[in-house]
N, C-alpha and C positions, 0 to 999 in steps of 0.2 A: 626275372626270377621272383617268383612270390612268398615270402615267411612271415606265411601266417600263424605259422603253432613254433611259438617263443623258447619252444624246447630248448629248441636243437639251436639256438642261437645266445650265444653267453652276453654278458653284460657291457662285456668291451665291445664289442663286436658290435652290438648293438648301438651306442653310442658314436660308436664311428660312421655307422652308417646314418642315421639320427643327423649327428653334428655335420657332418658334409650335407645333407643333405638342408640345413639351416641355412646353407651360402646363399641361397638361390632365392630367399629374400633379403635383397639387396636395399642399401638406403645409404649412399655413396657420401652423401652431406658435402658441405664445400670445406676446405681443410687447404694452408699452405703445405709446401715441399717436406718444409722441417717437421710435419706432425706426424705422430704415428695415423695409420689405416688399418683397414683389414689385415691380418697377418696369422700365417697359422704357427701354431703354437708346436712345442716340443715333439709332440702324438701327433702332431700332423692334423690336431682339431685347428678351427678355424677362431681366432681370436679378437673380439671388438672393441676399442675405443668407445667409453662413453662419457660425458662433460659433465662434472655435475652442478647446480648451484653455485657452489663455491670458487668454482674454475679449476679443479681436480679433476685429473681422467680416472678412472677403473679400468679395467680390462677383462672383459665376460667371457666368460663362455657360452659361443651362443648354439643351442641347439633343441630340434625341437625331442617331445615329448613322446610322439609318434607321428608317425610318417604315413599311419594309413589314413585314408581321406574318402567322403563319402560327397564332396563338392565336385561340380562340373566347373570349375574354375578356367575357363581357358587359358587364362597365362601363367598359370600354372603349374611346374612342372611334375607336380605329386598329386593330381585330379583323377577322379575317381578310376578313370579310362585307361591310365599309364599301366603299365606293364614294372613294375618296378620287383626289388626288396623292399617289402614293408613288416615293420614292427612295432615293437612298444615298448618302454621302460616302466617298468612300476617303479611307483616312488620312491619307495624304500632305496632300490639300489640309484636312483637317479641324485637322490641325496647320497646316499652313502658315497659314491663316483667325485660328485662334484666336488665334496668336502676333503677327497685325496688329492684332488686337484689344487685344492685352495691350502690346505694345508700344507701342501710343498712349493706354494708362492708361486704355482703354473698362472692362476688365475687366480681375480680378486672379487668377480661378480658374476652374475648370471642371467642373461639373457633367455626366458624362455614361452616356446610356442607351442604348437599341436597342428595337427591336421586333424580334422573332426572325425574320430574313428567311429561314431555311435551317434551322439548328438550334442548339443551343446552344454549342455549339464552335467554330462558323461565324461568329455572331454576336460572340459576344465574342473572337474571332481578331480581327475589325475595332476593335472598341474600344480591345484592349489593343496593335494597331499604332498606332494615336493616339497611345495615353499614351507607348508605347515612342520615338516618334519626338521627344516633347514632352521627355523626360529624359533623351534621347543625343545626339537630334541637335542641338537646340533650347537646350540645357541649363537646361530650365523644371524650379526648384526650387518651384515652390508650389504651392498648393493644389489635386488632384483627386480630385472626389467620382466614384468607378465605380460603376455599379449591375453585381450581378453575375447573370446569366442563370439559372434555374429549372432544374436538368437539367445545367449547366456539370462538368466534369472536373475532378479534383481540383487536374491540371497547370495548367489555366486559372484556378482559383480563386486557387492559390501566387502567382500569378504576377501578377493583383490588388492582390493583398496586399502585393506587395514592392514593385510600382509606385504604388499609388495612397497619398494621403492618409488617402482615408475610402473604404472598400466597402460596400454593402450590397443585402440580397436583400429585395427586398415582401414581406412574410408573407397582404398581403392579405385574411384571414380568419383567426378564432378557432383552428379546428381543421380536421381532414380535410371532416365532414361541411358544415361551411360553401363550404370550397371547390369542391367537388363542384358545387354551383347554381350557381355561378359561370363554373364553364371544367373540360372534359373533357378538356383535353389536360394540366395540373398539377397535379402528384401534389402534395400535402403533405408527406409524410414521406421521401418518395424525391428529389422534386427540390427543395424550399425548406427545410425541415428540416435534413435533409444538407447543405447547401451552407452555411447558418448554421452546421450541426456544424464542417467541413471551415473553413471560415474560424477559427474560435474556435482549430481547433488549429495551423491555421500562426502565427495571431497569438501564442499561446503559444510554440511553436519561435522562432520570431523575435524574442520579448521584443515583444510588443501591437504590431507594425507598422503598418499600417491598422487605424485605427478602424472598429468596425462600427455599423451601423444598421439599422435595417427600419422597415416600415407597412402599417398598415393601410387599408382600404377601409370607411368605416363606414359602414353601414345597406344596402350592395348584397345583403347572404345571411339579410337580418332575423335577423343575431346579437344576443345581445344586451350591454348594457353591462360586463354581469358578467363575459359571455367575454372582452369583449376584454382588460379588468382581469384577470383570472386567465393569459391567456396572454401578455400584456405582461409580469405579472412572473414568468414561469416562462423567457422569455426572459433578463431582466436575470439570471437566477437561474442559467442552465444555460448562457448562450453569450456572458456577460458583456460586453453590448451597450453600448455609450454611450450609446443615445438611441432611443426609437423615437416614430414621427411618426403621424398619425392624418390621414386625408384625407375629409370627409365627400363620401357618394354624392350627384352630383348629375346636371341632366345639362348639358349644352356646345351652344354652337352652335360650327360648322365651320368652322375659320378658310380654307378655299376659297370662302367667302361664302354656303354651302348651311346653310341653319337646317333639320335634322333632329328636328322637335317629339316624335317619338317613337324618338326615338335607343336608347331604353332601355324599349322597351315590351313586349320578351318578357322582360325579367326574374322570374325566378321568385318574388320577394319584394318587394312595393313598400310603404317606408313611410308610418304613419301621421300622423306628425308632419310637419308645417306644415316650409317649407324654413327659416326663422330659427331651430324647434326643433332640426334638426338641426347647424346652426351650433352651436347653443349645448352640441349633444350632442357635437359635436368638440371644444369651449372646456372644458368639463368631463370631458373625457377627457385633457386635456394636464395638466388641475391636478390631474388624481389620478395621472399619470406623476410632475408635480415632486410629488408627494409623496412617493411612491414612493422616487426619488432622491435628494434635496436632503433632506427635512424627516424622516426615518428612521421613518415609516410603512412598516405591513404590510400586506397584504392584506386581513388580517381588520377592517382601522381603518376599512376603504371599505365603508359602507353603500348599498345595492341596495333597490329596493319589490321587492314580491310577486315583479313580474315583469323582472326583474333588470335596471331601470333603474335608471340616477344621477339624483339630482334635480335638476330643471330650473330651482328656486326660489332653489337657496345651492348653495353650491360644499362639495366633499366635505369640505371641511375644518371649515367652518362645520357639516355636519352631526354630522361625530364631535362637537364640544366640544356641541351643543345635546342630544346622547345622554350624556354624560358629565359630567354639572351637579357629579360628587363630585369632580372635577379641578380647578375652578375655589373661589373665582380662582387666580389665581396671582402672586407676589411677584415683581414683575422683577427686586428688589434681593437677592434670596438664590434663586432658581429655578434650575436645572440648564439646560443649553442645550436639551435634548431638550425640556423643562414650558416655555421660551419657545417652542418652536414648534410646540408643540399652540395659543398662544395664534389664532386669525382674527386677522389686521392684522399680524404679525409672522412675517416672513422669516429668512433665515439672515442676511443683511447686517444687517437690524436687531437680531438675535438676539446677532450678535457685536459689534454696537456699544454694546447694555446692556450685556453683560460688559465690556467695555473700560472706556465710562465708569462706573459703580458699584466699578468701583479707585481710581478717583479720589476719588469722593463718592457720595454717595446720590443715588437719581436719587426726588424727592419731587413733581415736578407732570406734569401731563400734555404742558405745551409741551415739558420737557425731553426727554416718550418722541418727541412728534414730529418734533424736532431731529435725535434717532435713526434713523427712516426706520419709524417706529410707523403705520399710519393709526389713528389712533384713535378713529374713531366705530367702528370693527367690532372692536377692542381691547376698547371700553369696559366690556362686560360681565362679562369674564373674568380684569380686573388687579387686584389689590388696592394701591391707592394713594389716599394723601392727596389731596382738589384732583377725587376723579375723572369728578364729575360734570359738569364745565367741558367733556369732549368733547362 
């Protein structure tokens, strides 16, 4: 069903279809047991987890702006071609909504998108009257995630930047040729490229204003593991990103109650792996990001097969130490912080809580590394300590 004339459709209504319809970009991030996730909220909107600097969550409201879309996106579930409910919110009521929400402690931030109803300047004309209205008129100091439009105008990107929290643009794909299978109307280097460039340097003009971020789509253009590791860190490297998120290709039923079994059947690339494999191909794409980040690995640390997958069996970190037998063990009580976190089983929190305690005394058994935040059965191989076979 198509609604296109906003009339006859109210504000709520709107929203709900809007915010259901934000599920569907996904970016799952790796998280223990104990944290919050995705979760919907009282209304039955969809509620996100976000981290910030300081090691604070928020909790957004993530939805988009409108839902009509003028993209051949094939993994897409809201592409030009669908058959859906589409709408729009004008800002006014999309601020005025949000700020019932936040004002009755439903939510603490806001996460928001668009699908390109018009063009890109059009599109996020609407978004960044949102924000504008949220921190002039509203006087809303906190948390907003922008995404920012493929194509968007230098003037639209500044302006982003100087309003939002966190900005960022989908990279979607490895490189140009991946994109290509994907969708006809975005360019790689002209409109996502650029706009990553173009943010990087207001955030420098500005002393780092809005945080930036990107993601990928993984396994929609059968890239492979390698690419996306090689242009993740060429990102972190050239447009010095905070964080980028990895979203495995899957496909959706429609939250208009239409189940679309072959939502995604002209895709040019369909992969071979089982849907848990690719789970697991996203879970192993985020642990070679924190390494990347956190644990002061390089590119070349992250081992690929033949055919430039990650292994599905141990996580990248496990496999550099199982490649590098001449590194181990290693001495927690005299090792450098870098030689703790080549260790499996040891983080940068547990990394700096051996240096801390071994000021004090020697750390001589295995419950003391535990104590520490060690797991020690994936430790065990790689520590030289007295006691150490008790893991």
């Amino acid at each position: 069903m198509l609604l296109g004339d906003n009339r006859y459709v109210d504000t709520e209504q709107k929203l709900n279809i809007l915010a259901d319809s934000s599920k569907f970009d996904l970016a799952c991030a790796c998280k223990f047991k104990d944290e919050p996730g995705r979760m919907r909220g009282g209304e039955g909107r969809w509620i996100y987890p976000a981290a910030l600097p300081d090691g604070r969550k928020v909790f957004l409201l993530k939805t988009l702006q409108s839902n009509v879309c003028v993209n051949d996106c094939s993994y897409c579930p809201f592409n030009q071609s669908r058959d859906l409910r589409r709408c729009t919110i004008s800002p006014d009521d999309m601020a005025e909504t949000f700020m019932k929400l936040y004002r009755a402690n439903r939510v603490s931030g806001l996460f928001l998108s668009s699908g390109v109803h018009s063009n890109a300047d059009q599109t996020m004309a609407g978004m960044l009257g949102t924000v504008e209205l949220l921190r002039k008129r509203h006087q809303f100091k906190g948390f907003v995630h922008l995404k920012v439009i493929p194509g968007a105008s230098a003037g639209a990107i500044e302006q982003a930047v100087r309003l939002a929290t966190r900005v960022s643009v989908n990279i979607e794909a490895p490189n140009a040729d991946r994109l290509e299978k994907l969708t006809s109307k975005k360019r790689f280097h002209q409109d996502i490229i650029s706009a990553m460039r173009t943010i990087s340097e207001v955030r420098g003009e500005r002393g780092k204003a809005a945080k930036q971020t990107s993601q990928f789509v993984v396994g929609a253009a059968g890239e492979t593991d390698k690419e996306i590791v090689l242009a993740t860190d060429l990102l972190y490297e050239k447009f010095r990103l905070e964080r980028v998120y990895f979203s495995a290709y899957q496909n959706f039923e429609l939250s208009d109650g239409g189940l679309d079994k072959n939502l995604f059947a002209e895709m040019p690339t369909k992969s071979k792996r089982s849907a848990d494999e690719i789970f697991v191909r996203e879970h192993r794409l985020y642990q070679v990001d924190f390494l990347l980040r956190r644990y002061g690995f390089g590119r070349d640390d992250i081992y690929f097969d033949k055919n430039g997958r990650l292994s599905l069996e141990n996580d990248p970190k496990m496999v550099w130490a199982k490649k590098h037998p001449e590194f181990f063990p290693v001495d927690p009580n005299r090792a450098e912080r870098f030689e703790l976190l080549r260790v499996p089983g040891i983080g940068p929190i547990g990394a700096s809580r051996i240096i801390k305690a071994r000021r004090v005394k020697k750390i001589q058994t295995p419950d003391e590394l535990r104590q520490l935040g060690v797991r020690g059965k994936t430790a065990a191989g790689f520590l030289k300590l007295a006691g150490l076979k008790l893991f």
